[in-house]
N, CA, C and O of each residue as an XYZ file, in Angstrom:
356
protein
N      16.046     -6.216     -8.595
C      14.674     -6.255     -8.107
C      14.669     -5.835     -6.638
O      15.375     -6.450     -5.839
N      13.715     -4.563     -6.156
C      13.945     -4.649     -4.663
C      13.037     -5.450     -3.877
O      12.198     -6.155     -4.436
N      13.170     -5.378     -2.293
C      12.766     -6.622     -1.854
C      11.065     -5.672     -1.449
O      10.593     -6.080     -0.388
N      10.427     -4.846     -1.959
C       9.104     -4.952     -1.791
C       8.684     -5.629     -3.266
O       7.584     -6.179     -3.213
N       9.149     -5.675     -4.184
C       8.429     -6.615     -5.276
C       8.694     -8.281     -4.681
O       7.876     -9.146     -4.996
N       9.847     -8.614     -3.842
C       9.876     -9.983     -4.004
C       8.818    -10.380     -2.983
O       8.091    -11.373     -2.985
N       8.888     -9.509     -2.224
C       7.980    -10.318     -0.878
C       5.997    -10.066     -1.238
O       5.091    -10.889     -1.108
N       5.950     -8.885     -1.615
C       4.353     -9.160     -2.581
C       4.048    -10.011     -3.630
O       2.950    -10.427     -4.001
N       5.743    -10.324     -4.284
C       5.128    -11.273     -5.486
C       4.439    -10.351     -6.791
O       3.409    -10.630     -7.405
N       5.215     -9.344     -6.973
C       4.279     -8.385     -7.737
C       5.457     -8.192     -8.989
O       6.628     -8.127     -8.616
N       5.227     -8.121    -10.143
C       6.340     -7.867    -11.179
C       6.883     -6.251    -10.549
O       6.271     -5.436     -9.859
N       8.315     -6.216    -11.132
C       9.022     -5.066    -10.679
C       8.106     -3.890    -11.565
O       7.855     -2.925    -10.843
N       7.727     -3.798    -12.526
C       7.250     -2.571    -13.485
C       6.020     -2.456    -12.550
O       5.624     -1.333    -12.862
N       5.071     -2.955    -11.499
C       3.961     -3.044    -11.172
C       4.439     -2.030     -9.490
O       3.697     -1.391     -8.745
N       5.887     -2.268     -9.412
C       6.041     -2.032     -7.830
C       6.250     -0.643     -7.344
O       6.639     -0.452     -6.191
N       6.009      0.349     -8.176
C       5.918      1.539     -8.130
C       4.232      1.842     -7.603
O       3.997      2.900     -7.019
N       3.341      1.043     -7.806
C       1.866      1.202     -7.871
C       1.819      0.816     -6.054
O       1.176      1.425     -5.199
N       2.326      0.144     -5.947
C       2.528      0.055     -4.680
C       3.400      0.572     -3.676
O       3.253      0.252     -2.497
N       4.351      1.397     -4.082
C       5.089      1.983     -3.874
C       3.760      3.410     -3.338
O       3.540      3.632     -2.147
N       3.169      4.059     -4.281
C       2.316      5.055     -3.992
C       1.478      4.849     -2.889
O       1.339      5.559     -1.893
N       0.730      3.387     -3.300
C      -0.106      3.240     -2.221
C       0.282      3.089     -0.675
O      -0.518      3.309      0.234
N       1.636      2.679     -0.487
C       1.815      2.900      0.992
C       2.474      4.406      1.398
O       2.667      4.720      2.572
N       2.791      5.289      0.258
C       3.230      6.546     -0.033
C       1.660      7.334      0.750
O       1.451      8.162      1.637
N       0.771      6.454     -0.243
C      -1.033      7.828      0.418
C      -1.079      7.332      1.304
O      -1.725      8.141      1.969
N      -0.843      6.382      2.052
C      -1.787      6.349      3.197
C      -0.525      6.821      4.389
O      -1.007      6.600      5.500
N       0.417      7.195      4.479
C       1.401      7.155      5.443
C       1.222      8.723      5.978
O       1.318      9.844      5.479
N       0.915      8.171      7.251
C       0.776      9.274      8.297
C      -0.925      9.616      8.310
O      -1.272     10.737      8.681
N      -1.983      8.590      7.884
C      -3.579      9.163      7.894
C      -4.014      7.393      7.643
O      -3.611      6.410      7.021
N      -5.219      7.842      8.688
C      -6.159      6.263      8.027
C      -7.082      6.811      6.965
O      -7.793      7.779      7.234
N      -7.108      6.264      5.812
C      -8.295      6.305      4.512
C      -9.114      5.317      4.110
O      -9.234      4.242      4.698
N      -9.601      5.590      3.274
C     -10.977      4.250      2.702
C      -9.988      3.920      1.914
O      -9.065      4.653      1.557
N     -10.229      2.463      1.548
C      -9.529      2.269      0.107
C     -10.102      2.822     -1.009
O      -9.385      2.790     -2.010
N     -11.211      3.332     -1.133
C     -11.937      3.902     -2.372
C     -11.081      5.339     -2.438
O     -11.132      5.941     -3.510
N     -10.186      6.004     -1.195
C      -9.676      7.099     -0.902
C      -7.964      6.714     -1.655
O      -7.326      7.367     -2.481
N      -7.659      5.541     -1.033
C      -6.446      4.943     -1.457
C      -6.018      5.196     -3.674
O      -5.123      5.538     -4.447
N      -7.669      4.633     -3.631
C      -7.403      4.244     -5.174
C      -7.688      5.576     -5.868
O      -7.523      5.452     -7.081
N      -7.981      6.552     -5.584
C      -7.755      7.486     -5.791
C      -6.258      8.321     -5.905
O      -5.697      8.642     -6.952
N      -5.804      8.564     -4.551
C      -4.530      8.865     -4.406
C      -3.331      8.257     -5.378
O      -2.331      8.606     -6.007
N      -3.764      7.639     -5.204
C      -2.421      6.160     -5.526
C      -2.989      5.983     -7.421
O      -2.225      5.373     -8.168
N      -3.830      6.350     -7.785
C      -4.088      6.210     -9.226
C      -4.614      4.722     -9.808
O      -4.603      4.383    -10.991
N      -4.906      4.218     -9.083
C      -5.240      2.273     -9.089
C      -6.441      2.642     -9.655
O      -7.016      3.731     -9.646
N      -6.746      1.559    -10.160
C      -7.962      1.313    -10.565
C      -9.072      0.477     -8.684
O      -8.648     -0.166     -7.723
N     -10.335      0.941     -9.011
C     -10.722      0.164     -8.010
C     -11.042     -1.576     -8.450
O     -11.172     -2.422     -7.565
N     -11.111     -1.818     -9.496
C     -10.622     -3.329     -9.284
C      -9.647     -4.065     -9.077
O      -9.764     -5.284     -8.952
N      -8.265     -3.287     -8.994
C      -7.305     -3.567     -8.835
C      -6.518     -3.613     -7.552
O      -5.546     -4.289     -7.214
N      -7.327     -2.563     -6.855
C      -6.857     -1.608     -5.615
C      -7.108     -2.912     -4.486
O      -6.135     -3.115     -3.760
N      -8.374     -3.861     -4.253
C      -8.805     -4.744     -3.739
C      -7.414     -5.757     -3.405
O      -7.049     -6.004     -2.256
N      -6.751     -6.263     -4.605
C      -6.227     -7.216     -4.989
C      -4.651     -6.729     -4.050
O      -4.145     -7.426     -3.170
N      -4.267     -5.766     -4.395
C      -3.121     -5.018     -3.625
C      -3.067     -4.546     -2.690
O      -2.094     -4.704     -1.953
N      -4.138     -3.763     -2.366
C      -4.479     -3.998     -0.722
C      -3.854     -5.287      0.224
O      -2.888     -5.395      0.980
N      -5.196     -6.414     -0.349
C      -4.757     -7.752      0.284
C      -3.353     -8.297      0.030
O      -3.238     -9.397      0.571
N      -2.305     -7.931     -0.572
C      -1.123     -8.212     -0.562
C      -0.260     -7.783      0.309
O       0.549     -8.475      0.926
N      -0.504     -5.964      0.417
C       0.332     -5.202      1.245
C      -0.160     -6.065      2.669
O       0.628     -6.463      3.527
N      -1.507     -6.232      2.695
C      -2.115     -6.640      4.376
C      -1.506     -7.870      4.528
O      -0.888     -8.009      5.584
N      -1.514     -8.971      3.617
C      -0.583    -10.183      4.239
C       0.860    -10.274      4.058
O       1.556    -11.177      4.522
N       1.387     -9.024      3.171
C       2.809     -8.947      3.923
C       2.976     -8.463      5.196
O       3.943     -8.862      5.846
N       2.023     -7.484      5.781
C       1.981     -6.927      7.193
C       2.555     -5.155      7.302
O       2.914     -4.425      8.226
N       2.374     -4.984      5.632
C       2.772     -3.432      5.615
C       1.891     -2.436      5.869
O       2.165     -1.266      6.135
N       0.423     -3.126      5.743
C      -0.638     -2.053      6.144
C      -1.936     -2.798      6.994
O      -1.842     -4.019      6.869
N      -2.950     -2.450      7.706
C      -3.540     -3.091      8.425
C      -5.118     -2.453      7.892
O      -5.193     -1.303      7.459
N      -6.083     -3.170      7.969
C      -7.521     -2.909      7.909
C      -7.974     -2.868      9.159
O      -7.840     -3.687     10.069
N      -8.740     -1.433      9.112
C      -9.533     -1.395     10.507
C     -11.108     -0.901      9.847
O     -11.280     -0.193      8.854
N     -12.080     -1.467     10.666
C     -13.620     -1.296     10.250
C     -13.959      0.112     11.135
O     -13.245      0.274     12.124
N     -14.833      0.987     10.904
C     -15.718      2.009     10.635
C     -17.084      1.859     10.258
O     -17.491      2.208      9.150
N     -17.823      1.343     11.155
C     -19.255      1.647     10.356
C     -19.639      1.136      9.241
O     -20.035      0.006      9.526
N     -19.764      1.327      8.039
C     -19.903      0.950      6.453
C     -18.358      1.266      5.698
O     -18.257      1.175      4.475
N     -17.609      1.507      6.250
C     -16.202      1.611      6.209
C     -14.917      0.916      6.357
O     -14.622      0.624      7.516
N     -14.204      0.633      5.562
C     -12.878     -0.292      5.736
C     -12.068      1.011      5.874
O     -12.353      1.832      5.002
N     -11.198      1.373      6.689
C      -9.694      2.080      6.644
C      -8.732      1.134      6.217
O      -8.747     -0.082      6.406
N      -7.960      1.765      5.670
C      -6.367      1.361      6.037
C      -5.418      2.407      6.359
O      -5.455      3.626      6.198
N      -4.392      1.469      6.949
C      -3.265      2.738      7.430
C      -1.883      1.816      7.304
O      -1.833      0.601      7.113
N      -0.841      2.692      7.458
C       0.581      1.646      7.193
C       1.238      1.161      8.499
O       1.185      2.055      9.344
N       1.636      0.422      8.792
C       1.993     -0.408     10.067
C       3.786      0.350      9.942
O       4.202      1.063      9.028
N       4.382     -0.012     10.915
C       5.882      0.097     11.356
C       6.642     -0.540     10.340
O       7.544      0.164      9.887
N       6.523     -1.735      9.831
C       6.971     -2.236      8.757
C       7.293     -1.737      7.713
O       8.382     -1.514      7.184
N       5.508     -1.445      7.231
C       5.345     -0.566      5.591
C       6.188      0.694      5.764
O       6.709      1.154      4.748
N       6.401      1.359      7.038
C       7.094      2.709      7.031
C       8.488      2.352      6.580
O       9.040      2.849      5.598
N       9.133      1.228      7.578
C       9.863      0.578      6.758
C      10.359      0.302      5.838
O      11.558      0.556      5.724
N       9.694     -0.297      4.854
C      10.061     -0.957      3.744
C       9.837      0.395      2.621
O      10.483      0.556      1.585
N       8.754      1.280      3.141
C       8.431      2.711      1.885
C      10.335      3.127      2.165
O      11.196      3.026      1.291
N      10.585      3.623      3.730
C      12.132      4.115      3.903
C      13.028      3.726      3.019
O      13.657      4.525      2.326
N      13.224      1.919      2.940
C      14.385      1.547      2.570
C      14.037      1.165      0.738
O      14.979      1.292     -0.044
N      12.914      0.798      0.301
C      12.908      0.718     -1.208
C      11.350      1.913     -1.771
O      10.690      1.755     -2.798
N      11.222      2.614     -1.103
C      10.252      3.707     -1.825
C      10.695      4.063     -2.756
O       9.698      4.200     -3.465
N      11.708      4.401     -3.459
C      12.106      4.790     -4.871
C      11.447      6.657     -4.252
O      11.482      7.160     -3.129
N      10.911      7.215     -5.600
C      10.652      8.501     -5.436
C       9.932      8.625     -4.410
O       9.877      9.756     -3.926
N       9.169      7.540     -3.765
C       8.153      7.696     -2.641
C       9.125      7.318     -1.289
O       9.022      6.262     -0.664
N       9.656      7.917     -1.118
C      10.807      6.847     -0.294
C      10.565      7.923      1.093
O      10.528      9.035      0.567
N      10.401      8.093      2.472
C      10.172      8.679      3.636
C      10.838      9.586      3.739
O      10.783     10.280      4.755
């Protein structure tokens, strides 16, 4: 199991989904409606993983207007480097 499934708490078959999502957003701030796109999530799902990556501290929310961004912190570059699998830096 690598250590971005243990520290989200996310089953290993699930950690590829997250794997993408810090894959789209690296190197650009996006909407998450932009995220769940990229990354292939569903948008009810996209919410839920978001808030995981954000309280592990791999990606950060910044406001815009009628707008949420996200973008990947030093960490998430991190952790995409050392367990990204095909998404790997």
């Amino acid at each position: 199991m690598n250590k971005l499934s243990i520290v989200i708490h996310c089953h290993r078959d699930m950690e590829y989904k997250y794997q993408k999502i810090l894959a789209a957003i690296l190197n650009k701030k996006i909407t998450i409606k932009e995220a769940s796109v990229e990354a292939g999530v569903s948008p009810n799902n996209i919410h839920r993983m978001i808030n995981k990556l954000q309280n592990a501290g791999y990606i950060k929310k910044t406001f815009g207007g009628r707008n949420v961004y996200i973008s990947i912190t030093e960490k998430g570059i991190r952790i995409l480097k050392e367990h990204g699998g095909e998404y790997a830096v």
